[in-house]
C-alpha positions as CSV (number, residue, x, y, z in Angstrom):
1,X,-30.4,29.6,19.4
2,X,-29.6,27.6,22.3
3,X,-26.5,25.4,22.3
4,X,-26.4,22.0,20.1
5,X,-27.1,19.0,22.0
6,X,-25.1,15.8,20.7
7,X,-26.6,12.7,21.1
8,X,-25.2,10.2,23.6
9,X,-23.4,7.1,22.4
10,X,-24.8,4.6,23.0
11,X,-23.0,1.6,25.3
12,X,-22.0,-0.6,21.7
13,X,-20.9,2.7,20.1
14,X,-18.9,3.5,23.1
15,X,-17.0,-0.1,23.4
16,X,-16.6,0.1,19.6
17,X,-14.7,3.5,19.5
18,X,-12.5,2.3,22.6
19,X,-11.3,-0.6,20.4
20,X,-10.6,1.4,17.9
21,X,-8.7,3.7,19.5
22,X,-6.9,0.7,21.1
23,X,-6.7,-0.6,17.6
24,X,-5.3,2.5,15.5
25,X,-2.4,3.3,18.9
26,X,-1.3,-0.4,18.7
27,X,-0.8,-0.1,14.8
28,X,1.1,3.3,15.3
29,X,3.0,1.8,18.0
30,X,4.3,-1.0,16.0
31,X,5.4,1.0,12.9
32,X,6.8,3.8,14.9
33,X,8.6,2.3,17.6
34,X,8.8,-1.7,16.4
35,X,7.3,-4.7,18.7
36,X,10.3,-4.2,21.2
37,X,9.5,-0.9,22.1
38,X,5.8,-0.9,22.2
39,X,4.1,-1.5,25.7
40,X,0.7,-1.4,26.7
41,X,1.2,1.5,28.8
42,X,1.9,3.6,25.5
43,X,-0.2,2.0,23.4
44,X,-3.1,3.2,26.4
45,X,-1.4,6.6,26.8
46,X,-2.2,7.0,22.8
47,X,-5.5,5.7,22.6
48,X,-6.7,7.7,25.9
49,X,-8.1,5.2,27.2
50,X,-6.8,3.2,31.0
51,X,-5.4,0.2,31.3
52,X,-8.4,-1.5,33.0
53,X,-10.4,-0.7,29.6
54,X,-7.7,-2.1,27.2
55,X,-7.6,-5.3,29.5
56,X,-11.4,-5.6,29.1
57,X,-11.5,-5.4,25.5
58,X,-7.7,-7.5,24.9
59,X,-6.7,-9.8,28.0
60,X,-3.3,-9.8,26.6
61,X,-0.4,-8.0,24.3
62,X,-0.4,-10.7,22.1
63,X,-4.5,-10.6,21.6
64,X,-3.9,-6.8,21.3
65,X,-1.5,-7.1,18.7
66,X,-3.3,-9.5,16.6
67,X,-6.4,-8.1,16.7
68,X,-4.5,-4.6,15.3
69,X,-3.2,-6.2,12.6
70,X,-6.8,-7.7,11.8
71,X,-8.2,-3.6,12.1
72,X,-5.7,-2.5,9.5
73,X,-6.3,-5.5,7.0
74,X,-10.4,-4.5,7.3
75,X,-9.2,-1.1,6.4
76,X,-6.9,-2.0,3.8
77,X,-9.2,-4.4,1.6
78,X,-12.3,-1.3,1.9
79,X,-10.3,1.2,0.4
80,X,-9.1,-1.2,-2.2
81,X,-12.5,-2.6,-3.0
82,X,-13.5,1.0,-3.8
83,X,-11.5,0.8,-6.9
84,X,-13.8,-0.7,-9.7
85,X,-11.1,-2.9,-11.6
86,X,-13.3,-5.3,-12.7
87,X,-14.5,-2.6,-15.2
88,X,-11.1,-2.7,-16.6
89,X,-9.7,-4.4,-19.8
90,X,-7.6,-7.7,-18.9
91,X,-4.4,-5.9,-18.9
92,X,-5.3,-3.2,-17.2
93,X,-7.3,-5.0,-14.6
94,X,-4.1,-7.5,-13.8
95,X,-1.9,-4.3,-13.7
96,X,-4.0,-2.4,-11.8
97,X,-4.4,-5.4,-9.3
98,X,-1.2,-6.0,-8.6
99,X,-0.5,-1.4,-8.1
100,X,-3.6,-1.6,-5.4
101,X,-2.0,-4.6,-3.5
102,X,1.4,-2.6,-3.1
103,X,-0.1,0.5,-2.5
104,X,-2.1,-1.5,0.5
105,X,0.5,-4.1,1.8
106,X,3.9,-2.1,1.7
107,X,3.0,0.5,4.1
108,X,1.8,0.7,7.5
109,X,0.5,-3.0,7.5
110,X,3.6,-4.5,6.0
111,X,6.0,-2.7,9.0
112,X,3.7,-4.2,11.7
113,X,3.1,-7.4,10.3
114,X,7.0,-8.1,10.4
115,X,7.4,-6.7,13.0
116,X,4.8,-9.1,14.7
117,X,6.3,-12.1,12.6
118,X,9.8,-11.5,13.5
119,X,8.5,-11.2,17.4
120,X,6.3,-14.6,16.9
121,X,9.3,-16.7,16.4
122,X,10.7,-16.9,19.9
123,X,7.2,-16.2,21.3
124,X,4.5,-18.9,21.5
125,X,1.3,-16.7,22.4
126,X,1.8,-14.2,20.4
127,X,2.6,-17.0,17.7
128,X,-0.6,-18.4,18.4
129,X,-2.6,-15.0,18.3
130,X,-1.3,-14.3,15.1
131,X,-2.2,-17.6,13.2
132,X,-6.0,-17.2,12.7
133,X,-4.9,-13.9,11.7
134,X,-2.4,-14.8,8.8
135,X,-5.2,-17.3,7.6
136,X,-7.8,-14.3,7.4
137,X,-5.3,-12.4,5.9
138,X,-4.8,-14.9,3.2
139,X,-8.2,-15.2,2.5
140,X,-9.2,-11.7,2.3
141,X,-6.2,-10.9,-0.1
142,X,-7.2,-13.9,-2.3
143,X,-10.6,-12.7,-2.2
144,X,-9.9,-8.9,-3.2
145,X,-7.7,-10.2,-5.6
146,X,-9.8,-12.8,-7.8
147,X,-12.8,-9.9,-7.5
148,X,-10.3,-7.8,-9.3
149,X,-8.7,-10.7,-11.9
150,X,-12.0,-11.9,-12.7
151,X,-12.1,-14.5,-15.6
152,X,-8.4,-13.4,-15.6
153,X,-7.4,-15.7,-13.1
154,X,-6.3,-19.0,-14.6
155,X,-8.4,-21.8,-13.8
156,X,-5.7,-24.7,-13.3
157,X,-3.8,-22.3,-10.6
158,X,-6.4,-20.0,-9.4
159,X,-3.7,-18.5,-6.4
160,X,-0.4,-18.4,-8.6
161,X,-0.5,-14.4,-9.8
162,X,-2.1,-13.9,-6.2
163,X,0.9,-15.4,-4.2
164,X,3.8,-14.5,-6.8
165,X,2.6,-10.9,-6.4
166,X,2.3,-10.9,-2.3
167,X,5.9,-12.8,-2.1
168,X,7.0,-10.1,-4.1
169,X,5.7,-7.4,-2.8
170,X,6.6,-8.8,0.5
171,X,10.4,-9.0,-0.6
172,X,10.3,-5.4,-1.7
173,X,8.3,-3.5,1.3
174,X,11.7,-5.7,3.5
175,X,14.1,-3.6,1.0
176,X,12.3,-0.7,1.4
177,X,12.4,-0.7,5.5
178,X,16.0,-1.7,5.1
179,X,16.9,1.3,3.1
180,X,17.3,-0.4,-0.5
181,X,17.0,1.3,-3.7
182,X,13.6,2.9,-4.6
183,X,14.3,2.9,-8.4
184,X,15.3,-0.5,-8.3
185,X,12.4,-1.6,-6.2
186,X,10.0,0.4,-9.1
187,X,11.9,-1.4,-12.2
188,X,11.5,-4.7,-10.3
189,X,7.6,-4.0,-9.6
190,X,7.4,-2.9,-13.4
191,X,8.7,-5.8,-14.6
192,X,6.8,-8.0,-12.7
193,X,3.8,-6.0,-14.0
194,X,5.0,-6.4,-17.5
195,X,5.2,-10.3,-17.0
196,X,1.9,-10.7,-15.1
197,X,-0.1,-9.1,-17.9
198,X,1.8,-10.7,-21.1
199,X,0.5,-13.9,-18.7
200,X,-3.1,-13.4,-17.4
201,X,-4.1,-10.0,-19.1
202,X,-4.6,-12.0,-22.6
């Protein structure tokens, strides 16, 4: 047998897997070294990629930036939308909501989200670049999270259990890059859990 011939990507396919490659070195930057530390030049260095082709695809650090923390939120809600809680009982549903939106905003997209927000107060573009991105955010959360609530959520305050659960969870994913207590972030989590389906799981 002769050898395998792999078929060329095409030019759409090739820009495609560039941004992504610029997309998945920014994210790594960002959690590994923080926004101070993280350059272009790395962030090109990573992805493998020079810096003529990252400034074709994202003029600027800030659009860079933003845009990564828009790739890990796409990638976030899909593998949380695989999960079929709307199957589940009330109280199981509410519970299980609220476990999926830890498990996907207290890692890798809560360290370079503050990151960027911390960074976005003293600097206007970047500030800028981020605020279509904290809308979509929202949305998308809200979104994922009524799909999984169902006729759960309570009709008079449709966003309350969303936003007491994300201002929670952002609280705790802060204690946990400051070094705080893992049990006492788990009993806190457990008792919000605890409250949230006595409330909505009915």
């Amino acid at each position: 047998m002769g050898p395998v011939t792999r078929p060329r990507l095409t030019q759409q396919e090739r820009t495609e897997r560039t941004r992504e490659l610029l997309l998945d070195a920014t994210v790594d930057c960002l959690v590994e070294l923080g926004y101070a530390r993280t350059s272009t030049n790395e962030i090109c260095r990573r992805a493998g990629v020079s810096r003529g082709a990252q400034q074709h695809h994202f003029a600027t650090k800030a659009d860079l930036m933003a845009h990564a923390i828009d790739h890990l939120v796409t990638k976030l809600v899909a593998s949380m939308s695989e999960y079929p809680a709307a199957s589940l009982p009330g109280p199981d549903r509410v519970a299980m909501g609220i476990d999926l939106l830890w498990q996907g905003y207290s890692g890798s997209l809560s360290t370079a989200v503050m990151e960027l927000w911390v960074a976005a107060r003293t600097d206007p573009e970047l500030r800028a670049a981020m605020h279509p991105i904290d809308k979509a955010l929202a949305r998308r959360t809200g979104e994922l999270f009524h799909e999984m609530l169902g006729d759960q959520v309570p009709p008079d305050q449709p966003d309350l259990p969303l936003w007491l659960t994300v201002n929670l969870i952002r609280g705790l994913a802060l204690d946990a890059m400051l070094g705080g207590d893992p049990a006492r972030r788990d009993q806190l989590l457990q008792e919000w859990k605890t409250i949230a389906v006595k409330t909505y799981g009915a």
